[in-house]
Each structure stands twice: as C-alpha cells, then as structure tokens.
C-alpha positions as CSV (number, residue, x, y, z in Angstrom):
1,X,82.3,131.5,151.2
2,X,85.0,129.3,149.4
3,X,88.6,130.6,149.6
4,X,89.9,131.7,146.2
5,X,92.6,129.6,147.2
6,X,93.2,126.3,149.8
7,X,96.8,125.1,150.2
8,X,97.4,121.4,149.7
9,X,99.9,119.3,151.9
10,X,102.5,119.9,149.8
11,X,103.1,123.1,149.9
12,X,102.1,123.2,153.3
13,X,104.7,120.4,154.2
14,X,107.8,121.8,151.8
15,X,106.9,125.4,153.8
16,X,106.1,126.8,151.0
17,X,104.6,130.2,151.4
18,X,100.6,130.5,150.8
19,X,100.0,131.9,146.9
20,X,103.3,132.2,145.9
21,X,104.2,129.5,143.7
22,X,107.4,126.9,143.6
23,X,110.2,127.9,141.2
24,X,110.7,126.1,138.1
25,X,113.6,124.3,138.6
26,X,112.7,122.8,142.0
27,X,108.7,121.8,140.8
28,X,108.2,117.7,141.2
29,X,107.1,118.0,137.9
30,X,110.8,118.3,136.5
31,X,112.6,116.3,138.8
32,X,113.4,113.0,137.3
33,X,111.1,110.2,137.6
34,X,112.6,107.2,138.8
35,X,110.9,103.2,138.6
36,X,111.5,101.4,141.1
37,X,110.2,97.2,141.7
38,X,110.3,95.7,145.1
39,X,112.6,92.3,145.0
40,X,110.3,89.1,145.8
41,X,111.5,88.8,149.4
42,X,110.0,92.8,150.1
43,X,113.6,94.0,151.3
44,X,114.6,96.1,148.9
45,X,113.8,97.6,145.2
46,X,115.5,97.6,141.4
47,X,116.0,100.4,139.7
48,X,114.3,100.1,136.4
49,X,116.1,102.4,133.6
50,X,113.9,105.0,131.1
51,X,113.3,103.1,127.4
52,X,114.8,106.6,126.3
53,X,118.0,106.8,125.2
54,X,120.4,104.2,124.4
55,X,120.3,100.4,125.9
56,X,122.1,99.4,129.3
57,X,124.6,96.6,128.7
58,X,123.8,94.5,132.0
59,X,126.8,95.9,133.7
60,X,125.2,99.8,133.5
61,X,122.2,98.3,134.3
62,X,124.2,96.6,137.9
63,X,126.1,99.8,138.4
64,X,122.8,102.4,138.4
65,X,121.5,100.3,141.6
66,X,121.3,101.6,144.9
67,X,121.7,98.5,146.8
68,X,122.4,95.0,146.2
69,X,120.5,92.5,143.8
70,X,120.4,89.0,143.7
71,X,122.2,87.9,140.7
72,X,119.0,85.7,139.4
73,X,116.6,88.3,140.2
74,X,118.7,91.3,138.5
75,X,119.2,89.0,135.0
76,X,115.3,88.4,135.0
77,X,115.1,92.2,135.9
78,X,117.2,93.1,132.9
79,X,115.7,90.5,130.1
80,X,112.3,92.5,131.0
81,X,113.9,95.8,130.7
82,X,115.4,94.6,127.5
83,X,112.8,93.1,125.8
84,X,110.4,96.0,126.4
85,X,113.1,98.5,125.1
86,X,113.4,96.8,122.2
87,X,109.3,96.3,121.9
88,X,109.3,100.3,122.5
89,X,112.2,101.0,119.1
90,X,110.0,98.2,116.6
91,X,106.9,100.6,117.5
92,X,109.0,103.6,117.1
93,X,110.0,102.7,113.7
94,X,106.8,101.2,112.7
95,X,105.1,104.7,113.8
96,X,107.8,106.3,110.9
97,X,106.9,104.0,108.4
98,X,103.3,102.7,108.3
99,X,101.7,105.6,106.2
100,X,104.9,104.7,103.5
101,X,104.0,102.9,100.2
102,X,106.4,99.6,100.6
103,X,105.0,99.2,104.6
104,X,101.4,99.4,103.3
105,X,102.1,96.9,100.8
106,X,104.1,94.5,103.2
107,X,101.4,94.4,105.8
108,X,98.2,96.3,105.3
109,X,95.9,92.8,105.6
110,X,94.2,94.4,102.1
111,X,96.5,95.6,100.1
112,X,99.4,92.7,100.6
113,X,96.5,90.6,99.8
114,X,96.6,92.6,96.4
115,X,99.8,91.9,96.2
116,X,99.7,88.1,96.9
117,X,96.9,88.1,93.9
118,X,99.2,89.8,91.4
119,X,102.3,87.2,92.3
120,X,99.3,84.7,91.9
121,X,98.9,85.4,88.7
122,X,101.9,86.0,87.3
123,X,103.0,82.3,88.9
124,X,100.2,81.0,86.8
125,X,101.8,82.9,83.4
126,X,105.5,81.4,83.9
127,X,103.9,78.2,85.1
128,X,102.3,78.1,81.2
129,X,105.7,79.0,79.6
130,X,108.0,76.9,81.6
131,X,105.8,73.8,80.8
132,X,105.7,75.1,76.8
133,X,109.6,75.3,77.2
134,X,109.7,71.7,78.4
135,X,107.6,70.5,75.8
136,X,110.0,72.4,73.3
137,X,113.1,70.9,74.4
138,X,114.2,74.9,75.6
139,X,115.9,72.9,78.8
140,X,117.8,70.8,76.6
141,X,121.1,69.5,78.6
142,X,119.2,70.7,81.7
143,X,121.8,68.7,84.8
144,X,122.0,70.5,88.2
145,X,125.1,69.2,89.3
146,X,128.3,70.1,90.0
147,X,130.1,69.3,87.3
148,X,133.4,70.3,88.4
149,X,134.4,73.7,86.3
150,X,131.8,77.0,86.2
151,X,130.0,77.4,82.4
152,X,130.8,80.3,81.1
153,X,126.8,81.3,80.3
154,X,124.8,80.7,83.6
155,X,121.9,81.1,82.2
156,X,121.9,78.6,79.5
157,X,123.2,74.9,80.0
158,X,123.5,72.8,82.1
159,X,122.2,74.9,84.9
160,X,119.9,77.6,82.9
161,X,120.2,79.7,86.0
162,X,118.8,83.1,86.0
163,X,120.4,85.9,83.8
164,X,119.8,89.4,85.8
165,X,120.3,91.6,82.8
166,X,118.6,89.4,80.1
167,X,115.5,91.2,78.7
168,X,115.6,93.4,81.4
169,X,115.2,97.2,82.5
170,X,116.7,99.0,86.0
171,X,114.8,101.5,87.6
172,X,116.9,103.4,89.9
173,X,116.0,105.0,92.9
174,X,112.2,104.9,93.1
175,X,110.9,107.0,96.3
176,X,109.4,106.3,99.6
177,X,106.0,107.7,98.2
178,X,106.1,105.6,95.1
179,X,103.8,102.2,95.4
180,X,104.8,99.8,92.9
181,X,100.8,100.1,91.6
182,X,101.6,103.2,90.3
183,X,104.5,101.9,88.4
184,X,103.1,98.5,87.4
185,X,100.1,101.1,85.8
186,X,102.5,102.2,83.7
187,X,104.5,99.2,82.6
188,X,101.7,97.2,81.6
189,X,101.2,99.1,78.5
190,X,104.3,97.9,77.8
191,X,104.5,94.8,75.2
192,X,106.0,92.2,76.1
193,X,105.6,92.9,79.7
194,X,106.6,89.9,81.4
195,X,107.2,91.0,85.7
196,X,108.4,93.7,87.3
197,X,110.5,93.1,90.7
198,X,111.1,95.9,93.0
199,X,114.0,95.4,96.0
200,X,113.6,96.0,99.9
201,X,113.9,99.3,100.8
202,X,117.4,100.5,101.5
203,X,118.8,102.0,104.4
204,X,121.3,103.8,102.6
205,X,119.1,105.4,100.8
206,X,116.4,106.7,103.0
207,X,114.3,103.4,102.4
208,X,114.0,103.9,98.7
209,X,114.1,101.0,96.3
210,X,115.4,99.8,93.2
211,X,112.9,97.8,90.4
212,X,113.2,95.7,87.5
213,X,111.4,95.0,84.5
214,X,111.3,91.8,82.4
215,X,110.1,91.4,78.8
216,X,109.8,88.5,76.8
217,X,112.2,89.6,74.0
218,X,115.0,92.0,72.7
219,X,113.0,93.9,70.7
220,X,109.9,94.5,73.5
221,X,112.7,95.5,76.0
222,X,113.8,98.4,73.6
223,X,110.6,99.4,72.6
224,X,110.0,99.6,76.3
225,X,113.0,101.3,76.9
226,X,112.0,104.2,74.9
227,X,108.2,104.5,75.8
228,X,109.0,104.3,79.4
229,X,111.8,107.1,79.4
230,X,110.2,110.6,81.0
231,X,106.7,108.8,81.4
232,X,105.2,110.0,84.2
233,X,104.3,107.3,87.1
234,X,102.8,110.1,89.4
235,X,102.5,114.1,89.6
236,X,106.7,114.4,91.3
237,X,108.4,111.1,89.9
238,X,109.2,110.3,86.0
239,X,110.9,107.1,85.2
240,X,114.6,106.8,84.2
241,X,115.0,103.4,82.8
242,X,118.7,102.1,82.0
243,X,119.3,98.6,80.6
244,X,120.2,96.5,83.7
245,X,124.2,96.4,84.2
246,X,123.8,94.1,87.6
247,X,127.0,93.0,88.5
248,X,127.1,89.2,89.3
249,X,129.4,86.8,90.8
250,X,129.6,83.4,88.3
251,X,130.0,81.0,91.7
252,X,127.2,78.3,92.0
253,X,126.1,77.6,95.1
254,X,127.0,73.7,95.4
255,X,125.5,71.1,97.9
256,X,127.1,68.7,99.8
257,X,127.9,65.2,98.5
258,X,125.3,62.8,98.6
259,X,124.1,59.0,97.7
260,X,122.4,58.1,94.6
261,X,119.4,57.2,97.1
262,X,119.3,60.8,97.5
263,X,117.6,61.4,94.1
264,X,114.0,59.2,94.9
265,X,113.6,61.0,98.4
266,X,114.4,64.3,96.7
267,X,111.7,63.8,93.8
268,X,109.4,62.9,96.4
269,X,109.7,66.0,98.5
270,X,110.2,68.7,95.4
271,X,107.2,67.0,93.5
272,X,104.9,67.2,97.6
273,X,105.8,70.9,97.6
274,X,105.7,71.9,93.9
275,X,101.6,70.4,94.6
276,X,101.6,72.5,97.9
277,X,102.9,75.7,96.8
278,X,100.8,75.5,93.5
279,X,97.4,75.3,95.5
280,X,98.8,77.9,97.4
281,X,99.1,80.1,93.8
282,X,95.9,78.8,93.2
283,X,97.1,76.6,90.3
284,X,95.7,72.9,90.5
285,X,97.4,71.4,87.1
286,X,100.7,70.5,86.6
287,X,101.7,68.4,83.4
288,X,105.5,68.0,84.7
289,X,104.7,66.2,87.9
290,X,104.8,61.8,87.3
291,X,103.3,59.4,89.7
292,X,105.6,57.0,91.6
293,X,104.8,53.8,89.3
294,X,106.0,56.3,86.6
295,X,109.3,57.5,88.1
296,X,110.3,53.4,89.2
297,X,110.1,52.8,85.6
298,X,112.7,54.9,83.9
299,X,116.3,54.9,83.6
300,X,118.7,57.0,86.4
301,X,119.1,59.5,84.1
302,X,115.6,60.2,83.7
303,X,115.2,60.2,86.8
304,X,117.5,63.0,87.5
305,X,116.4,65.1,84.7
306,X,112.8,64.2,86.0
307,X,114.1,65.7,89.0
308,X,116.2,68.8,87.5
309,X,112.7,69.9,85.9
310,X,111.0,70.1,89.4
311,X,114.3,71.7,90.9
312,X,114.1,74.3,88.4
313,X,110.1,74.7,88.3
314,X,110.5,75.8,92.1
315,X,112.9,78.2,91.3
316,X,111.4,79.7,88.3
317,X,107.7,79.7,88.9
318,X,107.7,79.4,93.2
319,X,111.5,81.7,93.5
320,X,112.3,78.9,96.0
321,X,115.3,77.3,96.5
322,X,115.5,73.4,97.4
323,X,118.7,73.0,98.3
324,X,118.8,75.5,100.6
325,X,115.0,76.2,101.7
326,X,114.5,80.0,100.9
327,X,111.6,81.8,99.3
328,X,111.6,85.1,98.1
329,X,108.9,87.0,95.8
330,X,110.6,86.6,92.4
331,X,113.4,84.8,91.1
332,X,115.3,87.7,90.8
333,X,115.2,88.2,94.9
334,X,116.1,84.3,95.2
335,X,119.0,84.9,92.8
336,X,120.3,87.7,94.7
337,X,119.9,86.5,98.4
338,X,120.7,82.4,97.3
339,X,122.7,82.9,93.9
340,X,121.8,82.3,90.0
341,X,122.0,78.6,90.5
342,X,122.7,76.0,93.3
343,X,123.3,72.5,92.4
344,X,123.7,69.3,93.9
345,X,126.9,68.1,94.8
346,X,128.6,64.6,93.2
347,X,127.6,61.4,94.3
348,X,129.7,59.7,97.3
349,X,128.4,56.3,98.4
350,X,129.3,56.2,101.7
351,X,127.4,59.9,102.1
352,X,124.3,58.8,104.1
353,X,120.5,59.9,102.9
354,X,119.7,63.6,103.5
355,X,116.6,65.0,104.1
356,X,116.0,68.4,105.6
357,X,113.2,68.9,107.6
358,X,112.5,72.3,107.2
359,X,111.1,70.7,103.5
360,X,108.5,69.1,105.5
361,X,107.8,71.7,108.1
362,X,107.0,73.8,105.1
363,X,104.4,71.7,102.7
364,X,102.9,70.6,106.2
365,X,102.4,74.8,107.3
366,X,100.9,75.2,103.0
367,X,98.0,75.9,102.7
368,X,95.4,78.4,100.8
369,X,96.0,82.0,102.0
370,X,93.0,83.2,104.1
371,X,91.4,86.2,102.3
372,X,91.5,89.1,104.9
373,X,87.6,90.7,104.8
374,X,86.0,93.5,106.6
375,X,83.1,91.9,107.3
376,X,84.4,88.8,109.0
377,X,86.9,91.1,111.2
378,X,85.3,90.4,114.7
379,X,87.4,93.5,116.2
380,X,86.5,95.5,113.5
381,X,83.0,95.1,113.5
382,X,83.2,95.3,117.9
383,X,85.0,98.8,117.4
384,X,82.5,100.3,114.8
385,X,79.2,99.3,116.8
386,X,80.8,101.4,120.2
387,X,81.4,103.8,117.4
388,X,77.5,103.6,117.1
389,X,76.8,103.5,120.4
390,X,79.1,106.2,121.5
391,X,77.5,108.9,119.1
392,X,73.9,107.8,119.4
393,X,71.8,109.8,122.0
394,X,68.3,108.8,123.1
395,X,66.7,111.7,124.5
396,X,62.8,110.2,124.8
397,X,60.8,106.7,123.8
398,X,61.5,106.9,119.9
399,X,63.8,109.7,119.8
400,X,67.8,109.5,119.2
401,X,70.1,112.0,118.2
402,X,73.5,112.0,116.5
403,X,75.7,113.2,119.1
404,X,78.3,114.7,116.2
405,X,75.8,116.7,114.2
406,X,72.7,117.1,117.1
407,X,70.1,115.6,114.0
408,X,67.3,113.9,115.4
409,X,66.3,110.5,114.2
410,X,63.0,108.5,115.0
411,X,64.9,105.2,115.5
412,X,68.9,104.2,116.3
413,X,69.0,102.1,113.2
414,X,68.7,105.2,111.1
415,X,71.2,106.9,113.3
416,X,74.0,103.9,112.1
417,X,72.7,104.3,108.3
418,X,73.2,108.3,109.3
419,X,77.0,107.9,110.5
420,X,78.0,105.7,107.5
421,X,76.8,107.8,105.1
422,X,77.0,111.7,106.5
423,X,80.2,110.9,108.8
424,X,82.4,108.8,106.8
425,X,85.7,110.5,108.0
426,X,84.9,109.6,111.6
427,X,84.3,105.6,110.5
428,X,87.3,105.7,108.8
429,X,89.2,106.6,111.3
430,X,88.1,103.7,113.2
431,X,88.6,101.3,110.5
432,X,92.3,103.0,110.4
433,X,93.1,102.3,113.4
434,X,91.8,98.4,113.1
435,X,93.9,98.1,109.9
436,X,97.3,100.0,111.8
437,X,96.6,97.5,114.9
438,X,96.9,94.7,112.7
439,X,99.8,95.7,110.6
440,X,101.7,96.2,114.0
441,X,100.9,92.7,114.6
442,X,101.9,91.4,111.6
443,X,105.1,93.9,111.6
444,X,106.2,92.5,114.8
445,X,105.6,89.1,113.7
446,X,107.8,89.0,110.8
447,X,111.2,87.6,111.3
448,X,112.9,89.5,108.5
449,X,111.7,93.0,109.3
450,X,113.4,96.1,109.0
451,X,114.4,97.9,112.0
452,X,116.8,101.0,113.3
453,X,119.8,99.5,114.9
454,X,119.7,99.7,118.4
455,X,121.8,102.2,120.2
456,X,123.5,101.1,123.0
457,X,124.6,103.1,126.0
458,X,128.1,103.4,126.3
459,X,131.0,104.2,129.0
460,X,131.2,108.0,128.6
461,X,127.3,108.5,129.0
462,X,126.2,110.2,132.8
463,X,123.6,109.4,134.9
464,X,122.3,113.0,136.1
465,X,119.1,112.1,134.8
466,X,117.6,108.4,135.3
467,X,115.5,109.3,132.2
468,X,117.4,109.8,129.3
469,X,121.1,108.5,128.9
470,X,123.4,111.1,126.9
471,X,127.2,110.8,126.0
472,X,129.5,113.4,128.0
473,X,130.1,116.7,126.0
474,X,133.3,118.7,126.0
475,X,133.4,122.0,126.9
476,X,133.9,123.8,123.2
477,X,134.3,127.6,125.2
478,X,137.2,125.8,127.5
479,X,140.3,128.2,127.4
480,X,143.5,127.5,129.5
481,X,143.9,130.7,130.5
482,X,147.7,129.4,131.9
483,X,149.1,128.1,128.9
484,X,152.4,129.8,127.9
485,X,151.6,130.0,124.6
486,X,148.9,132.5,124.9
487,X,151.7,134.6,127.2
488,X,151.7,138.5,125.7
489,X,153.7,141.7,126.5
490,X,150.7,142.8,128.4
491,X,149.8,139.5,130.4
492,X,152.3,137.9,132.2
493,X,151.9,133.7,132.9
494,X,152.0,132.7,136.4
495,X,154.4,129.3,136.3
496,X,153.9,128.9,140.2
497,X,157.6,128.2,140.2
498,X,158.7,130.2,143.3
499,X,156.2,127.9,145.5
C-alpha cells in the first residue's frame, strides 16, 4: 500500500516536519532566482542581471558581482546581457503593436505588398503628368542651384519645390485602429483625387497619425472639402478635414560646391537610378531620359536643365532625394524629413569630382520586389502539414479520424480537405502565427523602427531582489515624532539637552 504521502529530500534535508507544509515567504519558489556563468578558466562565476527592469550601465553591472571579473571577460559578459535586453524591449513593443493598423501595414508580408502596389500605381499617374508638364513647358526657368537669395514662392521657379498646403486637405488625428484602406475607400470618390499621405505614428500621441490629401485643382479640393466633412470612414471615426495650415521653413537645403565635371557624372548616376527605381515601380518607359551621344551634343545649359529634370523626376515621382540619398513614401515625407528643395551648390574649379557611393550601392541593391505568396512559403507550408499530421488519427488499415472533432474518414487525404474546410479557425491560427514570425523579422530588421526608449537603471535603485531593479521609495507615513514644531501643551519634546 502506497503512502498518501512520501517526503522528498528537501523537506527532509531543510527538517521540515512530515505533512506540514513550508510557509510562504521562505518557499524556493519566491526566493529570487539568480544566473549565474562560469568564467572560461572554471574559477569562478558572473552574475547575469534579470532583462526586467531598467538596463545596468556597466558600472551596476561591475558593482552587483560577488567576486572579481576579468575586465575582457566582464565587457563581453555585459555586450551579451545588453544586446539580449534590448532584443527582449523590440519584442515587447512589437507584442503591443502588431494587431495595430499602421504595424500590419508596415510589415505584414501581404498587406505592405498592398501597399507597395498602391504607391506603384500612383508613381506610374505622376510619372504621366510630370512628363505632360515637361512637354508643356510647366517647368519653365526650372535651375536647382543655389542662386544666392531664397525665392519667395518655393514651389514655383527656379526650384518648383513642393508646396505642403497647395491643393491639399489635413486630417488630424486618425486612430490606432484606423488603416489608411479605410480612408483611401472614402477619398477616392473624391474628384480630383490625386494621393493621400498619412505620417508615422506619433508618440505623443498614443501612436496616432496625421494624413493628407492632394487634388489636382482648387475647385476639386473644396468640393472635397465639403463631401468629406462628417463622412464616415468606419463605425467610431468620422473625418474632420481642415485645409492644410503646415507651417514651413523657406531654407533650401544647399550642397556643397562643386566642378562643372560634376554635372556629366551626376546625369549619369540620376538617369542609372531613375531606370532602376522605375523597374522597381514597374514602369519601363521614360521619354525624359537621353542617351549619352545625345547629352555630348548639347550646350552646358542644356545639360544642366537636362539634368534639373531627372533631379526633380526623383523627387516628385521616386520622393528621393539626390543630393542627399533619402527615400521616403511620398514627396510630402521627403519634404518634411529632407526640405521642399535641395540644390546644388555654385561651381568652384578647384572643388574635386564628387560622387557618393551610397548612389551606387543603391541602383546595384534595385531590383523588382519579390511578391510575398502563401504557396511558395516553405515554413508555412512545413507548419500546416504537422498541423495535418498532428490532428490526423489512424485507428486501423483505411481508417483515420480527425482528432479535433472524432469524425471518421476512409483516407488521410480527406482528413486535410476536412481541416481546411470544417476547422478553418485552427489553420488560421497557424498561418497567424507564420505571418507574426515574419513580421518580427522584418520588424527587427528595419533600421528606422519605432521603439520605447530604453530605461536605464539608475543610482537610487536597490538590489534586494536580483530580478527586477526599482528606484528607492520614501517613506510617505514618516513622522518626526521629535520635531519642536509639533511640541503641544499636552506633549512635551525631549531636546536631550541635559546629556
């Protein structure tokens, strides 16, 4: 006959009485756990601090040791410690984001490949009017260089930079749960509908954005003014467009000084990346570009409006800026981040030839975008036949049964039609996962992503627990009970001055 109860070691070694159990306060399971890695010559250990809490400078992080460390074997100790806190915050904020509208669109492989369509096509609409505006002299007095005073009107001559409250509407203060489909729905029923540019969410503001919407004329941005005022882009937000007020600062942006050899080598790269990032828009015609025996035949002046045009095309239809190699989505972003216009500075004939490699690096890494499908997802398709497996039974020779429902099939095949059809949720959660994994991936790969700011661990903070790092608190319920301000008739102050 079994024992209704057999002591372990523990309680046996701590003399802990048989059946009576260990008090809350001194159980293993809330006494701090602490990480400890053995140095490389086996004499002694490091400390490893909790990813909770705030991050060690290296000086905590040398102080919380309980013996000695090698100074090269404590930095490399640290950098890990570091580097996996900081991996532990990305996924922390990426767990608090990835079901919102503006991550999904970022990185979901399927629906920022939506996105990528749309600015496809709306590169291939402005391509078609910039190259009607050339051919209607619209550019007219088009130089992009410094030219030694600011124009008063940015946006027309020389520089035709880009007006943020031409045409335009301002939508303030679209939420978290709004996706700009649901807006872009809306606006194109507008006329005159031209693009619509939504910012990066804002901190400030609990990560919600601000949008713009462009029309082709005067009168289509007041029609669409009024039509778009109380419509309703989903069942909890209306729109509340204003005419767009931005504020903006009438510097240039103006390069440094350069040769006249400057120009050819300039033309050369602009027209190679105007070619790359058109394929890459999927546009495979462009009526601006010359050929070299073309461009040796005109004039210097030609050739620097020849190369103003491309300058400009890259701005307008690619929101990229030459001069100082940023892309955005729109030209509204690039005007923001780089400024409404930047120019080239005035020639200096001793300045030597300047070209910038990160032109080079980036019409070498073009290329057409790889269309992100199910079907061709290795992982995916890996993860969804142990899906199979895992819920497909065989009982006898010809016999199988769903192991989520108990039906009986004949054959597994019919099984796998089974789950796809009569368990959708359970295969969608699979394919959730697949899609979350790789937004995390691409998440972590971005170089401009947004992320909490890290908290770091300060002086005042105690160590009573090696988990978790908190600052000191004050006592609020501290009373001096001998200051002599809180002397009364009734209770006399001791001032200890007869010792």
């Amino acid at each position: 006959m079994q024992d209704d109860f057999n002591p372990g070691f523990s309680e046996i070694h701590n003399n802990v009485p048989v059946g009576k159990k260990r008090s809350r306060s001194r159980s293993p399971d809330r006494r701090p756990t602490r990480n400890f890695v053995k140095l490389q010559d086996g004499k002694g250990s490091v400390l490893i601090p909790s990813l909770a809490g705030g991050l060690l400078t290296f000086k905590q992080f040398m102080e919380m040791q309980h013996s000695p460390i090698p100074l090269s074997e404590a930095q490399g100790f640290y950098n890990d410690y570091k580097s996996k806190f900081e991996q532990k915050h990305l996924e922390i904020f990426f767990a608090e984001h990835k079901s919102e509208p503006w991550f999904i669109e970022k990185y979901d492989p399927i629906v920022s490949q939506k996105w990528q369509e749309e600015r496809n096509l709306n590169a291939k609409m402005m391509q078609r009017i910039f190259i009607e505006n050339v051919k209607n002299n619209k550019f007219q007095g088009l130089k992009l260089q410094d030219i030694g005073s600011t124009p008063e009107n940015l946006s027309g001559q020389p520089f035709f930079g880009f007006d943020p409250n031409s045409l335009t509407l301002f939508l303030k203060t679209i939420p978290t749960n709004v996706s700009r489909w649901e807006i872009l729905d809306v606006l194109k029923n507008c006329n005159g509908f031209l693009s619509f540019s939504m910012s990066e969410p804002l901190k400030s503001q609990n990560f919600a954005r601000f949008a713009w919407v462009l029309f082709d004329s005067e009168e289509h941005c007041a029609e669409g003014l009024q039509m778009l005022n109380g419509k309703q882009a989903t069942q909890d937000f209306r729109l509340s467009p204003i005419l767009s007020r931005t504020s903006s600062s009438k510097n240039i942006k103006i390069q440094t000084s350069s040769c006249i050899e400057n120009i050819e080598n300039d033309w050369k790269l602009s027209a190679q990346l105007i070619t790359a990032l058109d394929r890459e828009k999927g546009i495979y015609e462009n009526p601006l570009l010359i050929s070299p025996e073309q461009f040796s035949e005109i004039s210097l002046p030609e050739k620097e409006l020849q190369l103003d045009y491309q300058l400009l095309y890259l701005r307008k239809i690619h929101s990229f800026c030459f001069y100082c190699v940023e892309e955005y989505d729109d030209e509204r972003m690039l005007a923001a981040k780089c400024g409404i216009a930047h120019v080239r500075g005035k020639y200096d004939k001793n300045a030597k030839i300047l070209i910038d490699p990160r032109i080079e690096i980036r019409i070498t890494s073009s290329g057409t975008i790889k269309k992100y499908e199910k079907d061709n997802d290795e992982i995916l398709t890996k993860k969804l036949k142990e899906f199979e497996d895992k819920y497909t039974v065989q009982e006898e020779e010809n016999k199988y049964r769903c192991d989520l429902c108990k039906k009986l099939f004949r054959g597994s095949e019919f099984i796998k039609k089974h789950l796809a059809v009569r368990h959708v949720d359970e295969g969608n959660t699979v394919i959730k996962e697949r899609m979350e994994s790789i937004m995390l991936e691409k998440y972590l790969a971005d170089p401009g992503k947004l992320t909490n700011p890290v908290i770091l661990a300060n002086d005042s903070m105690r160590f009573h627990d090696r988990r978790k790092w908190e600052p000191r608190k004050a006592n609020e319920n501290y009373e001096d009970l001998d200051d002599p301000t809180r002397r009364t008739a009734r209770r006399k102050i001791v001032d200890y001055s007869d010792i």
